[in-house]
C-alpha positions as CSV (number, residue, x, y, z in Angstrom):
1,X,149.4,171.6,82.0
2,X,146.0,173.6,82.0
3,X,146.5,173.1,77.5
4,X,146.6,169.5,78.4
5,X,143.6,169.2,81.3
6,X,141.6,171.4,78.5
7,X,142.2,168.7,75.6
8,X,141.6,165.9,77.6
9,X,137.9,167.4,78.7
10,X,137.4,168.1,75.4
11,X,138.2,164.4,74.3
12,X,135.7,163.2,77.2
13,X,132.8,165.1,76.4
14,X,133.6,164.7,72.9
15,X,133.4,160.9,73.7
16,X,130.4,161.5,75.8
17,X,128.5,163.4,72.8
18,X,129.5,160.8,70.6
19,X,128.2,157.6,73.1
20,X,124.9,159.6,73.6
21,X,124.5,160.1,69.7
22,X,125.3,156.1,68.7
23,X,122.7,155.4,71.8
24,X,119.9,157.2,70.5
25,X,120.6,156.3,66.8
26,X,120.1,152.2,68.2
27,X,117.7,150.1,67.9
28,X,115.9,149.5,71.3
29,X,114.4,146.3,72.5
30,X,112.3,146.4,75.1
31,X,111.3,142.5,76.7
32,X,108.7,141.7,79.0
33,X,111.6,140.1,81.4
34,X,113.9,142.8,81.9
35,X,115.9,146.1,80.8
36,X,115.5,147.9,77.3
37,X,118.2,146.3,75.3
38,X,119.9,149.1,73.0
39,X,121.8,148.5,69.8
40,X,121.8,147.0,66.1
41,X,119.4,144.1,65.4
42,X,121.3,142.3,63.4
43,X,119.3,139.8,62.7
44,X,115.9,137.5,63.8
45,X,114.0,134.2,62.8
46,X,110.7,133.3,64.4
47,X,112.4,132.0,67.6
48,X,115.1,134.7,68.7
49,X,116.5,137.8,67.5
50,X,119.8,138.8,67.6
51,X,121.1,142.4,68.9
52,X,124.6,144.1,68.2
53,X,126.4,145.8,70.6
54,X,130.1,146.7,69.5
55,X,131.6,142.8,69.3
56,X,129.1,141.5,71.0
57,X,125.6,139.9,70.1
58,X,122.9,138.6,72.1
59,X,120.5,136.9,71.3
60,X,117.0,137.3,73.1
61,X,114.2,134.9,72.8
62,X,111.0,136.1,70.5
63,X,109.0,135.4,73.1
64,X,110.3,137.6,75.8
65,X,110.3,140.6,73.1
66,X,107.4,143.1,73.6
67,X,108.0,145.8,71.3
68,X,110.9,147.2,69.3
69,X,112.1,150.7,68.7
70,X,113.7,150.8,65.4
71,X,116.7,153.3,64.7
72,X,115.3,156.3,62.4
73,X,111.5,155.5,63.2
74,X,109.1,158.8,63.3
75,X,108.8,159.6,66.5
76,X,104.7,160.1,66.2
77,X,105.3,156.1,66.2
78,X,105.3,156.0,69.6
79,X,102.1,157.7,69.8
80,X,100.7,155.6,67.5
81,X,101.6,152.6,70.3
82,X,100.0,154.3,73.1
83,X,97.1,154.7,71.3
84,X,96.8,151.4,70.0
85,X,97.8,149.8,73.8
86,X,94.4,152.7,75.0
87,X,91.9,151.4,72.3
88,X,92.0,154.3,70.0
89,X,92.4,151.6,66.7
90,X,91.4,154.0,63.7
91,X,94.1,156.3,65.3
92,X,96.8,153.7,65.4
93,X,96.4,152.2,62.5
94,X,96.2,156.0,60.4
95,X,99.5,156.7,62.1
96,X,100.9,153.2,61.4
97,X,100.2,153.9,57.3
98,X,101.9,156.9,57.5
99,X,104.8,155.3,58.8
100,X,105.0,152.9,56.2
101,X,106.3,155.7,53.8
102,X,110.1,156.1,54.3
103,X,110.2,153.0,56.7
104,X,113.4,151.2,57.1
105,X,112.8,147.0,55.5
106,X,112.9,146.1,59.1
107,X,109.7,148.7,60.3
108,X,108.4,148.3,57.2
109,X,107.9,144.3,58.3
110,X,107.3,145.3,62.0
111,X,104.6,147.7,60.8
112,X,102.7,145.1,58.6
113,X,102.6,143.0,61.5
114,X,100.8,146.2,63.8
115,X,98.8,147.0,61.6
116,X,97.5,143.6,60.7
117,X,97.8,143.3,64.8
118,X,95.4,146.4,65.3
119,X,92.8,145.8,62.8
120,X,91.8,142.1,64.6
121,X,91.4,144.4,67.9
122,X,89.4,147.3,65.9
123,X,87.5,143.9,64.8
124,X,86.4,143.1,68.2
125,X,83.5,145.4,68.1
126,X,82.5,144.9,64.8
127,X,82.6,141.7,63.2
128,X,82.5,142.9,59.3
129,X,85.6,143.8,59.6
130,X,87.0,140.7,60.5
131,X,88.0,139.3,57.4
132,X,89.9,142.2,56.6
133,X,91.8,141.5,59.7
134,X,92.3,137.7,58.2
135,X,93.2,139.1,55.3
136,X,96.3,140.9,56.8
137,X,97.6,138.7,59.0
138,X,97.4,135.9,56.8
139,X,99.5,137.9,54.4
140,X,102.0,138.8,57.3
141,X,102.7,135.0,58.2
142,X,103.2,133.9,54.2
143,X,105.8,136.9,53.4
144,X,107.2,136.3,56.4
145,X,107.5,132.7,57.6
146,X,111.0,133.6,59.7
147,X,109.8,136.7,61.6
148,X,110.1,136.8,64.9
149,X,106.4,138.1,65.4
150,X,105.4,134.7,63.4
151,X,104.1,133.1,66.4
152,X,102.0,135.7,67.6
153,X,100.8,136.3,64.2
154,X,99.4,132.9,64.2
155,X,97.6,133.5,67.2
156,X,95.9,136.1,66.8
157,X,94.5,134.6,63.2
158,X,93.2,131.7,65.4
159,X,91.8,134.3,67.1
160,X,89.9,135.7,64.3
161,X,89.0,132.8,62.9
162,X,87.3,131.8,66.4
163,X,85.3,134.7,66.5
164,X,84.3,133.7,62.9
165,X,83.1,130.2,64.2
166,X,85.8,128.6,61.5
167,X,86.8,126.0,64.2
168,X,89.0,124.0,62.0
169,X,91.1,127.4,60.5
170,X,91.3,128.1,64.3
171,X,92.7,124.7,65.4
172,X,95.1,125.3,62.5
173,X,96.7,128.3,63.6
174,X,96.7,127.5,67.4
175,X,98.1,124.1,66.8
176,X,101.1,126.2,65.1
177,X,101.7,128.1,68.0
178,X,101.1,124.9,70.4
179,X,104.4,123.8,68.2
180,X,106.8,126.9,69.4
181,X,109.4,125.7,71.5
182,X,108.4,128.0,74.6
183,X,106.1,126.6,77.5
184,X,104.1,129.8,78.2
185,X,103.3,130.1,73.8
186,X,102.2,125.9,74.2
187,X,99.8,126.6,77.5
188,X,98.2,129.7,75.9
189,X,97.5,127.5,72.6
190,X,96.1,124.7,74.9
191,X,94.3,127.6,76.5
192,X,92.8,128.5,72.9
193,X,92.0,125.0,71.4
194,X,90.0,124.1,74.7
195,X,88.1,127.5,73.8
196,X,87.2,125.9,70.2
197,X,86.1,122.7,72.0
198,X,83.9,125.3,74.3
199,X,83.1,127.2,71.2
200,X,81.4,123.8,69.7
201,X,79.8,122.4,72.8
202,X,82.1,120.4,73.4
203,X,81.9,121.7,77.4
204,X,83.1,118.4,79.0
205,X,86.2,118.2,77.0
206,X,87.1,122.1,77.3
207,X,86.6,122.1,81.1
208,X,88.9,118.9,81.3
209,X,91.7,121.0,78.7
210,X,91.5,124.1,80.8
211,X,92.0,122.1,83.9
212,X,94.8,120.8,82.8
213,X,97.0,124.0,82.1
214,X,95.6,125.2,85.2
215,X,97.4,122.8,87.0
216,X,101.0,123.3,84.9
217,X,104.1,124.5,86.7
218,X,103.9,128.1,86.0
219,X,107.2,130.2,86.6
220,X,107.7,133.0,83.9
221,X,104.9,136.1,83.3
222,X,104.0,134.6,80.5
223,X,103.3,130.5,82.0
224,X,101.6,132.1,85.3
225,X,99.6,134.3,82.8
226,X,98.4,131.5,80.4
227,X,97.1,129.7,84.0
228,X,94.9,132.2,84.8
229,X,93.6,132.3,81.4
230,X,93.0,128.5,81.8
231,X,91.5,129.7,85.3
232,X,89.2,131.6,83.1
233,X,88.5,128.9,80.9
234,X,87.2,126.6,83.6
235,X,84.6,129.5,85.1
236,X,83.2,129.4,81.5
237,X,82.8,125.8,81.6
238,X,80.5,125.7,85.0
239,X,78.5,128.8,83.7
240,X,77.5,126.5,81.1
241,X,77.0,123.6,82.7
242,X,74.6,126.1,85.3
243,X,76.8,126.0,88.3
244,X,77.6,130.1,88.9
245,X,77.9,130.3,92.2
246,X,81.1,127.7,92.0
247,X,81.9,130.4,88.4
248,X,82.1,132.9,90.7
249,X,85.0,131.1,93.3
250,X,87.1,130.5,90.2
251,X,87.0,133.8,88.7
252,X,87.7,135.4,92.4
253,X,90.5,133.5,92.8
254,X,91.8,134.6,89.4
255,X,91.2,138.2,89.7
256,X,93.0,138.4,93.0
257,X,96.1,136.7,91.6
258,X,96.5,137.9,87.7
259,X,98.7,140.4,86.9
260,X,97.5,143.9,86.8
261,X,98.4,144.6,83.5
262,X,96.5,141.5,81.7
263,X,93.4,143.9,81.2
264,X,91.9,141.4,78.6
265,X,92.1,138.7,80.8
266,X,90.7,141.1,83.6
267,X,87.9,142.3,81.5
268,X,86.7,139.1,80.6
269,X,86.6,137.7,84.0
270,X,84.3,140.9,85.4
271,X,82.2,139.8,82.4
272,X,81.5,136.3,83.2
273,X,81.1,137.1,87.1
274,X,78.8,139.8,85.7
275,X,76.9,137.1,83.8
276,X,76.9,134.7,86.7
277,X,75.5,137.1,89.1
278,X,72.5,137.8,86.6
279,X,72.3,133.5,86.5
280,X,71.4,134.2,89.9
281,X,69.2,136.8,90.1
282,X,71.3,139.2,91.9
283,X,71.4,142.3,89.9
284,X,73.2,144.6,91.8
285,X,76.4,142.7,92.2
286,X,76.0,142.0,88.4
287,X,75.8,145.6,87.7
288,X,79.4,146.3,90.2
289,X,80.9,143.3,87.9
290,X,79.9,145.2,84.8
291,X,81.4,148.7,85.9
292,X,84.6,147.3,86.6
293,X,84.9,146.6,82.7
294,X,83.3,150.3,81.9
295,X,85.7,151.9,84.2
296,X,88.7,149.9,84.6
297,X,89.0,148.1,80.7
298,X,87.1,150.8,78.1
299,X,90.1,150.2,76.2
300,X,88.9,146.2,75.1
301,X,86.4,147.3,73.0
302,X,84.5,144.0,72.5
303,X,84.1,143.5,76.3
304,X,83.6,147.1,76.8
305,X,80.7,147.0,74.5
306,X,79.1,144.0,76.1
307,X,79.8,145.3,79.7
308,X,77.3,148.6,78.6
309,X,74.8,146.7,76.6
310,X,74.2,145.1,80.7
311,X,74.6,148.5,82.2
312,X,71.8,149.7,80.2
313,X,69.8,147.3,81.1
314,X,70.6,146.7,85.2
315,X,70.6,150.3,85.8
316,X,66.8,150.2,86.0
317,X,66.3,147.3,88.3
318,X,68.4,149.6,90.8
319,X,66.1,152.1,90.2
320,X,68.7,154.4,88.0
321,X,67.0,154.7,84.7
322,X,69.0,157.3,83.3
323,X,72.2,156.0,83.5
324,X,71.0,152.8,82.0
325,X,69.8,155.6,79.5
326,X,73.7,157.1,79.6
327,X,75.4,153.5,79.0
328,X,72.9,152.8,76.2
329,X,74.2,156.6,74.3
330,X,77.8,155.4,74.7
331,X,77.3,152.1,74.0
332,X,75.7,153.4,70.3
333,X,77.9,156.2,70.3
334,X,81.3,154.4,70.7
335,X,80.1,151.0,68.9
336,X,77.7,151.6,66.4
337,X,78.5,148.3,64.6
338,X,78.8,146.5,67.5
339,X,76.5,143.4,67.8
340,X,75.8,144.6,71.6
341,X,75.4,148.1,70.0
342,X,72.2,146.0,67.6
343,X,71.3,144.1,70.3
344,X,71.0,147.3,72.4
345,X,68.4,149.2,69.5
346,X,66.5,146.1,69.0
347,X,67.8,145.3,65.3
């Protein structure tokens, strides 16, 4: 009896070893809607990816996947991530190459796509590099037309090609993504072709586009997300048209409701109530507005650039010279090639 009660714990931890091993050796999926989902990806195209779990597959939507944790993958990869997600680009992206070596065809793809991913951000506070970033991302979509990181791919090459003023390349690639068969990927391209019409002076015609997704039925993360962004959009629209005070309502409004975790959208929106104060002649809110960004968002490098470039400045009207002295050193420091950095040194 005792013989038998021994085998059968032996079988159960055996069984218990062996669950724990097949676990860790999965795939992990982890979506922005719910619970890491562990197995083998078995398969993906540019709208949903499917995931195998003894007889069973599911299939989850590429839209609700945020990041993948491939069986066999270094483990410094995840490092990599966090410094990628913190700002530290040159970091990330050395890590990401190294990974490359070895990588399973699957990370190999996802890789291409991170790396291609970080270099637009590392781009943000240094525009030479931003055909480099093209480059990459341009490659990613054309080898891999099926992937399920296809759609954000072609955002963020709108992306760069807005910041290059190449409206029509832009339009391109956002009206791709406007064509995805998900409601909050269709709001955020609406969100990003008003931005071109913005971009062009088209003001009228972008205040009238953000408008418009502002007043969508949002229901997901992602839909309520892509209505504060359009939120956004609308404050830009009366800064331009010289109406800050009404700016500054909008982006309130925004910043009390957004989601904690949309630090780009953040960022920008302490920015613009930053620039709206200084519209206004109040320099001391302005400055507040700006140290939001420096303390809060240092890891959105473009924003965090600009936000110093104003420290430096507003620190002396408040009768602090030397930390407008301080935010000038970090500013050239941190963002040498920055235009804000230029801007900053009088070139």
């Amino acid at each position: 009896m005792k013989r038998s009660i021994c085998f059968s714990l032996m079988a159960l931890a055996g069984s218990l070893l062996w669950g724990t091993a097949s676990a860790s050796a999965a795939d992990t999926v982890y979506t922005n809607s719910g619970s890491p989902q562990l197995g083998d990806v078995s398969g993906y195209t540019k709208t949903e990816l499917s995931i195998k779990r003894g007889s069973t597959t599911e299939k989850i939507p590429a839209n609700d996947i945020e990041r993948i944790r491939w069986d066999g993958e270094p483990p410094q990869l995840n490092i990599a991530r966090n410094q990628e997600q913190n700002g530290n680009y040159t970091e990330a992206l050395a890590e990401y190459k190294k990974a490359e070596s070895g990588a399973s065809e699957n990370l190999k793809k996802n890789l291409q796509f991170m790396i291609a991913r970080a270099s637009l951000k590392k781009a943000q506070s240094n525009a030479a590099e931003l055909d480099n970033a093209i480059k990459l991302l341009d490659a990613f979509i054309k080898a891999n037309p099926d992937h399920f990181r296809y759609y954000p791919a072609e955002k963020l090459l709108g992306e760069a090609y807005l910041a290059k003023k190449d409206y029509a390349n832009a339009n391109t690639a956002f009206g791709k993504v406007e064509r995805s068969p998900w409601k909050d990927y269709q709001m955020d391209a609406k969100n990003m072709k008003a931005r071109v019409m913005l971009a062009q002076g088209n003001t009228k015609g972008a205040l009238d586009a953000f408008n418009a997704v502002a007043k969508m039925d949002g229901k997901t993360e992602g839909e309520l997300a892509s209505k504060r962004a359009a939120q956004l959009g609308s404050a830009l629209c009366l800064e331009k048209e010289g109406k800050p005070k009404e700016a500054i309502q909008l982006l309130d409004d925004m910043i009390k409701n957004v989601n904690s975790q949309q630090k780009a959208l953040l960022a920008e929106a302490y920015i613009k109530k930053g620039d709206c104060y200084q519209a206004l002649g109040e320099s001391k809110e302005a400055l507040i507005a700006y140290l939001h960004v420096d303390v809060l968002f240092p890891s959105e490098p473009g924003l965090h650039a600009e936000a110093l470039y104003h420290l430096s400045n507003l620190w002396g009207k408040v009768q602090k010279p030397e930390r407008g002295a301080e935010a000038r050193a970090v500013l050239q420091q941190q963002y040498p090639d920055s235009e804000w950095s230029q801007k900053a040194s009088g070139s």
